[in-house]
Backbone as a chain_set.jsonl record, in Angstrom:
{"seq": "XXXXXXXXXXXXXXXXXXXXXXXXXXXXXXXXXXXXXXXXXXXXXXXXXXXXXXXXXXXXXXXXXXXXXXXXXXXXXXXXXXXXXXXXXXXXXXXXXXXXXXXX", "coords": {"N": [[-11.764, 5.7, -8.727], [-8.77, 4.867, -10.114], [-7.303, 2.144, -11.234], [-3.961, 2.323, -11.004], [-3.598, 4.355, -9.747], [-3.171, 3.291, -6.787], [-0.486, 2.226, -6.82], [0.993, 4.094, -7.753], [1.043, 6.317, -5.634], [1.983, 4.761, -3.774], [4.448, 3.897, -4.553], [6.424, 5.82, -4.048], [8.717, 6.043, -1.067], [8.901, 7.26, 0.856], [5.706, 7.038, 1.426], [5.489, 4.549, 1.277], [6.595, 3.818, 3.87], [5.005, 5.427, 5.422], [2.786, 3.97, 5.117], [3.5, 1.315, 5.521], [4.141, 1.615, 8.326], [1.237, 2.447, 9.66], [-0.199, -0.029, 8.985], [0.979, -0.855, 11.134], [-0.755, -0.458, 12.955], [-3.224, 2.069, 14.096], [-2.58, 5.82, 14.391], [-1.3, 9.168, 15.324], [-0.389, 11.743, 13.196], [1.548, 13.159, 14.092], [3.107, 11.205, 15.696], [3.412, 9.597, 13.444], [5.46, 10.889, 12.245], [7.267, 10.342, 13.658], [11.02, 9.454, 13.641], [11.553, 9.52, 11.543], [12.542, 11.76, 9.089], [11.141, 14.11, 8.358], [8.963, 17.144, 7.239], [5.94, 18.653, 8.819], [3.591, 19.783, 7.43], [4.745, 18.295, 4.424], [4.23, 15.471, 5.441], [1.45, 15.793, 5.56], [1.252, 15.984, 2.941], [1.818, 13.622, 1.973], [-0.043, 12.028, 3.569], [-2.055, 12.974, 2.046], [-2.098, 12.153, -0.35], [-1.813, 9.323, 0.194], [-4.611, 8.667, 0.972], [-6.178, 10.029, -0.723], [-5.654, 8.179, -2.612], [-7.212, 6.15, -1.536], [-5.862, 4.211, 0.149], [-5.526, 4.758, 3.083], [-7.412, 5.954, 5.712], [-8.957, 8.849, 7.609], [-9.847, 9.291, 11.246], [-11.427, 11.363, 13.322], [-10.978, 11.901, 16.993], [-11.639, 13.81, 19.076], [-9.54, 16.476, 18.752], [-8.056, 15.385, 17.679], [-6.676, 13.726, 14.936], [-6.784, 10.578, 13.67], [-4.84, 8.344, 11.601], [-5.511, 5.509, 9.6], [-5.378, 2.22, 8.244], [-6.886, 1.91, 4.951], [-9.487, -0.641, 4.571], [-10.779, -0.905, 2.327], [-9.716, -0.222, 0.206], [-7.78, -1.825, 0.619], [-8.88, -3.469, -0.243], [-9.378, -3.381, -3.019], [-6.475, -3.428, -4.262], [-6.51, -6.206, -3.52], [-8.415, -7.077, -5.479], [-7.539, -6.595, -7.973], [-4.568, -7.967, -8.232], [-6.329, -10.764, -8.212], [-7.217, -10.523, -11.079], [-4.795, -11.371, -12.325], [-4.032, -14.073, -10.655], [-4.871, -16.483, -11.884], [-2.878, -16.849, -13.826], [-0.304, -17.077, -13.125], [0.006, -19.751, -12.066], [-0.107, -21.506, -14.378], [1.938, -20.58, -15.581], [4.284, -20.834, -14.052], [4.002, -23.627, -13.959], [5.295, -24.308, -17.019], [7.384, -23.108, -16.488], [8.76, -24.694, -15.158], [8.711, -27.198, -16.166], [10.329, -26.384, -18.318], [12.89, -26.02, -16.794], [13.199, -29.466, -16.399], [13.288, -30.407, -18.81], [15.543, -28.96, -19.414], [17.327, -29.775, -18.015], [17.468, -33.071, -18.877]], "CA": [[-10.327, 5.555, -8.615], [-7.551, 4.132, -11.296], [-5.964, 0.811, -10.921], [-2.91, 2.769, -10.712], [-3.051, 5.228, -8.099], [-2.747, 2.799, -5.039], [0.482, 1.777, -7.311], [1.88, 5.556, -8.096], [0.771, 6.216, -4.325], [3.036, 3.498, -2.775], [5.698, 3.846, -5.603], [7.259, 6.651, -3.113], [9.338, 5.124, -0.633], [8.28, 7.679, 2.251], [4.609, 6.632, 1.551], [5.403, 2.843, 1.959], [7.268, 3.607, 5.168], [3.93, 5.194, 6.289], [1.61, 3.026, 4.741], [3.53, 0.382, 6.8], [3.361, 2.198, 10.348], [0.022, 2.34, 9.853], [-0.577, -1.765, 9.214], [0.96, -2.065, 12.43], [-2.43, 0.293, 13.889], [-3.415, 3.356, 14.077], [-1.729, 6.777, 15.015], [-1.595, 10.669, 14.231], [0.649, 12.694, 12.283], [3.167, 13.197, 14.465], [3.879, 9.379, 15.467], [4.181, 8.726, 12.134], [6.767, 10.973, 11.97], [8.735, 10.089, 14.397], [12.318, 8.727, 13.404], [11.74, 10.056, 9.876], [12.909, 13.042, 8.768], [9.561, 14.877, 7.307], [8.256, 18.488, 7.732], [4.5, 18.557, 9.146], [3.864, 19.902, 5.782], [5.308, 17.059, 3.845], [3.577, 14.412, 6.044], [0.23, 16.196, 5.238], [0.616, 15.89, 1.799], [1.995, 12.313, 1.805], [-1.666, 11.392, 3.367], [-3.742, 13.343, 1.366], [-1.779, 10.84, -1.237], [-2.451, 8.117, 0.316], [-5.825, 9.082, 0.997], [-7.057, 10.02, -2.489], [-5.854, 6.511, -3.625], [-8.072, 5.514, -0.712], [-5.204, 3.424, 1.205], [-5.675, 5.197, 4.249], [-8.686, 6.693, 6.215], [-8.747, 9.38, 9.137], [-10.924, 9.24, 12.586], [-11.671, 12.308, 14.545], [-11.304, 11.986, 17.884], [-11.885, 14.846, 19.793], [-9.432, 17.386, 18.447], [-6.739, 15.133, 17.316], [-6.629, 13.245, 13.989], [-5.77, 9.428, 14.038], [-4.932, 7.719, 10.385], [-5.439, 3.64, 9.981], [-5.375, 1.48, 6.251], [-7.995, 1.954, 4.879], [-9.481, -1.885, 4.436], [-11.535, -0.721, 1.298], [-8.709, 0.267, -0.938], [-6.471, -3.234, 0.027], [-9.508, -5.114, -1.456], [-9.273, -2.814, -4.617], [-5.123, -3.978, -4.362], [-6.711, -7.565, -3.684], [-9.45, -7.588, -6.744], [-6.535, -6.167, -9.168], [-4.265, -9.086, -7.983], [-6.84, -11.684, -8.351], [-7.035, -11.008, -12.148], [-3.029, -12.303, -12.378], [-3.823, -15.092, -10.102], [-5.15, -17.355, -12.433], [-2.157, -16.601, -14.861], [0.93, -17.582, -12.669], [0.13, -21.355, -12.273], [0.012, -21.812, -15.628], [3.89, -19.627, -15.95], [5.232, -21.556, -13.25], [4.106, -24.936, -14.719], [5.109, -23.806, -17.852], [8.78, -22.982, -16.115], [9.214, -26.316, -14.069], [8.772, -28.021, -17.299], [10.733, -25.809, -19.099], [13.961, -26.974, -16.541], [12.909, -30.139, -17.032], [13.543, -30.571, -19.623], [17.339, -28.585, -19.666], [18.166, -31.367, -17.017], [17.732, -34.223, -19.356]], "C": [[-9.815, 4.628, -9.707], [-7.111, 3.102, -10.609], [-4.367, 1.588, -10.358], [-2.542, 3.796, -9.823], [-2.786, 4.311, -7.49], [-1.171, 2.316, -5.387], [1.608, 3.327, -6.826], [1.887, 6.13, -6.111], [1.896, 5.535, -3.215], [4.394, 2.962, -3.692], [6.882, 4.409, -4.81], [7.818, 5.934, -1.767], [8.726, 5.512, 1.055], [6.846, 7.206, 2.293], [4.677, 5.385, 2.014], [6.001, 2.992, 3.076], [5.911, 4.146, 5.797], [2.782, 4.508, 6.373], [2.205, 1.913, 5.959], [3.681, 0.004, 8.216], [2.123, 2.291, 10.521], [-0.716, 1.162, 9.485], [-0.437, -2.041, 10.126], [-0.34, -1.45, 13.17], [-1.979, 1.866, 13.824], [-2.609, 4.737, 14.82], [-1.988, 8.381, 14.075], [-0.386, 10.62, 13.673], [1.724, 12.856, 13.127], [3.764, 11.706, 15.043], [4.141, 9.399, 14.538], [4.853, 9.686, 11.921], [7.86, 11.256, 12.687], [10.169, 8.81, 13.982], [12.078, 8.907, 11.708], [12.044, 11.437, 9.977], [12.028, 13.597, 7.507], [9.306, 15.785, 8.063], [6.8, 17.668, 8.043], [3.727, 18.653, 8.253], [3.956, 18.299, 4.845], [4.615, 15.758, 4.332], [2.077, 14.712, 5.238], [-0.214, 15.674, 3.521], [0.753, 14.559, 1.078], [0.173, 11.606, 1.794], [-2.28, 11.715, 2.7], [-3.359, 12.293, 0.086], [-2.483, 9.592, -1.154], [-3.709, 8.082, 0.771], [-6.731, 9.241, 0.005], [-6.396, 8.511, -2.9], [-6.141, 5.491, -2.511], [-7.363, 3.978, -0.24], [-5.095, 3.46, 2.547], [-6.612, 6.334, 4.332], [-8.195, 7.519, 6.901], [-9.928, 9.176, 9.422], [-10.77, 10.175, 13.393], [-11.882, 11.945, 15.562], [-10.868, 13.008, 18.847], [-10.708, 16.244, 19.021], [-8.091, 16.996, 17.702], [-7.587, 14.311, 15.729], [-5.879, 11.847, 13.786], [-5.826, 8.746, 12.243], [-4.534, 6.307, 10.701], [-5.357, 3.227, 8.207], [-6.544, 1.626, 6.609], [-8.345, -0.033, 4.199], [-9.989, -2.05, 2.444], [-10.652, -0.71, 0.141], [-7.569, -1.356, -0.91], [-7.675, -4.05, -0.618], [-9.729, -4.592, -2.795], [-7.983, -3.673, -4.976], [-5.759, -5.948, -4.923], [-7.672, -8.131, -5.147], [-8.097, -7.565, -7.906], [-5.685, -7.461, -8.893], [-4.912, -10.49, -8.714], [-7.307, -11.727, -9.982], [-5.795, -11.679, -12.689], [-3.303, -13.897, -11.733], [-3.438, -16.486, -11.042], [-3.722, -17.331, -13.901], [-0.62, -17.261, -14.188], [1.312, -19.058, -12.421], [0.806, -21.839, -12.74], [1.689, -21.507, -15.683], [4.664, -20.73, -15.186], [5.192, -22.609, -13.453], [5.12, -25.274, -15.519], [6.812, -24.185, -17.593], [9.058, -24.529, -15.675], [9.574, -27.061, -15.441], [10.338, -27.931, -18.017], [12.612, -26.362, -18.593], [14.076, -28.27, -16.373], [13.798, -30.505, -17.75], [14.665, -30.252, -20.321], [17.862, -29.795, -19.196], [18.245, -32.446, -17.817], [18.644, -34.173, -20.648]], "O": [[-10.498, 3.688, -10.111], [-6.59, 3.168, -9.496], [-3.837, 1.251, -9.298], [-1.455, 4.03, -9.295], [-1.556, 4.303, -7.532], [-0.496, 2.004, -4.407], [2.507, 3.502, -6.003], [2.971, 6.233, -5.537], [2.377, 5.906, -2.145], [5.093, 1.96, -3.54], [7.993, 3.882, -4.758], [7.048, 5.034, -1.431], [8.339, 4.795, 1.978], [6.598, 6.859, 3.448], [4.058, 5.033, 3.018], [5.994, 1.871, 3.584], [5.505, 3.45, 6.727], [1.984, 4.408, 7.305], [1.621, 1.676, 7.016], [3.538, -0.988, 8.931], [1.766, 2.216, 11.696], [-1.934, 1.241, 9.639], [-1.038, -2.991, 10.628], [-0.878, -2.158, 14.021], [-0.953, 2.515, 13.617], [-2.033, 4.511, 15.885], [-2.472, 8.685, 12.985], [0.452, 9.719, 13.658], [2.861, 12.636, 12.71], [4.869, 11.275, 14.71], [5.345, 9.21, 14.368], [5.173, 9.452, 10.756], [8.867, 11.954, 12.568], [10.12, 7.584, 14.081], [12.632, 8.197, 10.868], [11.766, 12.137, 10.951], [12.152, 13.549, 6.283], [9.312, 15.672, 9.289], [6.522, 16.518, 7.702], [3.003, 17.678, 8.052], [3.086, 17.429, 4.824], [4.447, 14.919, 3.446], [1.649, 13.918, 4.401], [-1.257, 15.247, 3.026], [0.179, 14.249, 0.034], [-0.532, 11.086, 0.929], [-3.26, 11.024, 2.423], [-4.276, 11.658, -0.436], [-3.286, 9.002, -1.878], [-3.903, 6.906, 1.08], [-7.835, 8.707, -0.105], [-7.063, 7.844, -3.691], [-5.626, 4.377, -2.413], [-7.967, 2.906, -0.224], [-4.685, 2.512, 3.217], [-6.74, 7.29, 3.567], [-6.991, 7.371, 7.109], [-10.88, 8.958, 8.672], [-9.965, 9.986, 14.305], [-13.018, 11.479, 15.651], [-9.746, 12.975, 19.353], [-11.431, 17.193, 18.716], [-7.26, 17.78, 17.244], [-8.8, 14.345, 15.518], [-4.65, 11.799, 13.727], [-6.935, 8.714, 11.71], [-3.726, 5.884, 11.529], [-5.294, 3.989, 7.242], [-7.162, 1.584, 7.673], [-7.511, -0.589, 3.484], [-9.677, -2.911, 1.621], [-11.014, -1.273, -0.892], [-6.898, -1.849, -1.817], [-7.535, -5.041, -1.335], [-10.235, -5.305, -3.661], [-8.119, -4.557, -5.822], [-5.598, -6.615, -5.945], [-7.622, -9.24, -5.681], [-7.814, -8.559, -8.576], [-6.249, -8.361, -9.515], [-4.298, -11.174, -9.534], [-7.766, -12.806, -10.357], [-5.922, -12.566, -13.534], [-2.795, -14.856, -12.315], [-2.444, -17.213, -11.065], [-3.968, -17.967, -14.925], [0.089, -17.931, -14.938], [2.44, -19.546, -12.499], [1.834, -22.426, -12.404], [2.501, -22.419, -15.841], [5.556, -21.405, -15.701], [6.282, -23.146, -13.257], [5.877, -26.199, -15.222], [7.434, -25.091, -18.147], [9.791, -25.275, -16.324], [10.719, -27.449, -15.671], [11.178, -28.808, -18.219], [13.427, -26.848, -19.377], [15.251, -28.542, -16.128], [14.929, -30.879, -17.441], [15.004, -30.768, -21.386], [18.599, -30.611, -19.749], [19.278, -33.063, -17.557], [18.974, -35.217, -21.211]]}, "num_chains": 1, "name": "protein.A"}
């Protein structure tokens, strides 16, 4: 997987509305689209989205289909992150100073 799928993935606005029904726990396809306005269709192909950029799993149980985050893909989000970390300190130091130094 690309750095940038889980980005292009969760760029779409309907994806982040189901990406974030499914942080609060698990559920099928038709919970998550209840109080949205999405074909069955359209849902389907949202997950297989968020699925290939391995943000969300499914779990067979018995004949239904339940989708959860997948944990694997936020610590891809979290590794990508943690190269910036070490870079914003520094910026925000950098800034403080920077008014500072208007103020006097």
């Amino acid at each position: 997987m690309m750095e940038h799928d889980f980005f292009r993935a969760l760029a779409d606005p309907t994806r982040r509305t189901i990406f974030e029904k499914l942080a609060a726990g698990s559920m099928n396809a038709s919970a998550l689209r209840q109080g949205m306005e999405i074909s069955q269709p359209a849902m389907s192909q949202h997950l297989a989205v968020l699925r290939a950029a391995r943000l969300v799993r499914e779990r067979k149980e018995g004949r239904f289909v339940n989708y959860e985050v997948d944990p694997d893909g936020l610590a891809l989000i979290a590794q990508w992150l943690a190269k910036y970390r070490a870079y914003w300190p520094a910026r925000i130091d950098a800034l403080k100073l920077l008014l500072k130094d208007m103020d006097q």
